[in-house]
C-alpha positions, 0 to 999 in steps of 0.5 A: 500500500503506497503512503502519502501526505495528503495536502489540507486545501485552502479554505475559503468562506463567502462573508457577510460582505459577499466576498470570497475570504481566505484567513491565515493562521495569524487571523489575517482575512484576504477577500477575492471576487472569484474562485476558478479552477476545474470543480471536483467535489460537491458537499454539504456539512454539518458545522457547530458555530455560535448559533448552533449547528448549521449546514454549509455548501462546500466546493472543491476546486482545484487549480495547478494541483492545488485544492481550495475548499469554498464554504457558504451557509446552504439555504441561503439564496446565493448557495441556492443559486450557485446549485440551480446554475451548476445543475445544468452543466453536463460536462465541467471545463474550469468553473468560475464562481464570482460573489458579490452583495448588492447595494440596493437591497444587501443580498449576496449574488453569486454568478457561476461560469463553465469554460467561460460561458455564464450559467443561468439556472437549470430550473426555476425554484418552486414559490415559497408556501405558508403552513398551517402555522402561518409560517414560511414553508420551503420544503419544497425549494429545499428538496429541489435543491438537494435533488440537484445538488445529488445530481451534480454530485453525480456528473462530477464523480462521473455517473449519468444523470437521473431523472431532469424533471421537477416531478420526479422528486421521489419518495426517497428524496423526500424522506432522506431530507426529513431523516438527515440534515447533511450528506456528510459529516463534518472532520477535524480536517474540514475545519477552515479556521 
């Protein structure tokens, strides 16, 4: 069995001002507009942060043999858009992915390109509903952005896409999303600070 070192990536985290921020050791935040590079792996984990445990959507990209790990909070709207825009890529070239917040109303955007051509999103989300309590229901939302973050799992690791219509949301999709949080579970390693 050969052994080796392998290399911790460079971790990188979307802030509240909507840049791409790398921290060192010592603290010191770097803040770029873009990450590009081939994308090589999709996640979502669990983290325990101030407020909690909550989920985060993690990229992997990897450049000259380097590999950096962009992490941002998964329900929020621009991991939302990142995972619409990618669900229609058949086969990635060198992905860009750019953020930003906007003035006028303080979101964050998030634009995706593949080998230069700018992405438009794949599907349109489902609108938001209220339930019976009178407060806001995504489920819907949410189990069409975790069918398309399954499948944009799959085209990375190589294995042909399933079924491309919104109304084939299975069972099963549904119940994964109920029973588990994440589809990982978060390491020491996977730690960006």
């Amino acid at each position: 069995m050969p052994l080796g070192i392998e290399k911790r990536p460079t971790f990188l985290n979307v802030d509240k001002s909507g840049h791409l921020v790398r921290r060192d050791a010592a603290g010191n935040a770097s803040a770029y507009d873009y990450i590009e590079g081939r994308l090589v792996a999709v996640r979502v984990v669990v983290v325990d942060g101030h407020y909690g445990q909550s989920e985060k959507l993690q990229l992997d990209f990897e450049d000259g043999g380097e590999l950096y790990r962009v992490s941002m909070g998964y329900r929020t709207g621009h991991a939302r858009s990142v995972i619409l825009a990618l669900a229609g890529v058949d086969r990635f070239g060198t992905v860009r992915l750019s953020t930003g917040r906007k003035d006028e109303d303080g979101y964050i955007r998030a634009a995706v390109k593949n080998d230069g051509e700018p992405l438009r999103w794949a599907r349109q989300l489902p609108p938001a509903e209220v339930d019976s309590t009178g407060d806001k229901d995504t489920s819907a939302r949410d189990e069409l952005i975790d069918q398309l973050l399954e499948g944009i799992k799959a085209r990375l690791a190589g294995v042909p896409a399933g079924p491309s219509d919104p109304a084939d949301i299975t069972a099963d999709v549904r119940l994964r999303r109920v029973q588990a949080k994440a589809t990982d579970t978060i390491t020491d390693d996977d730690v960006p600070f």
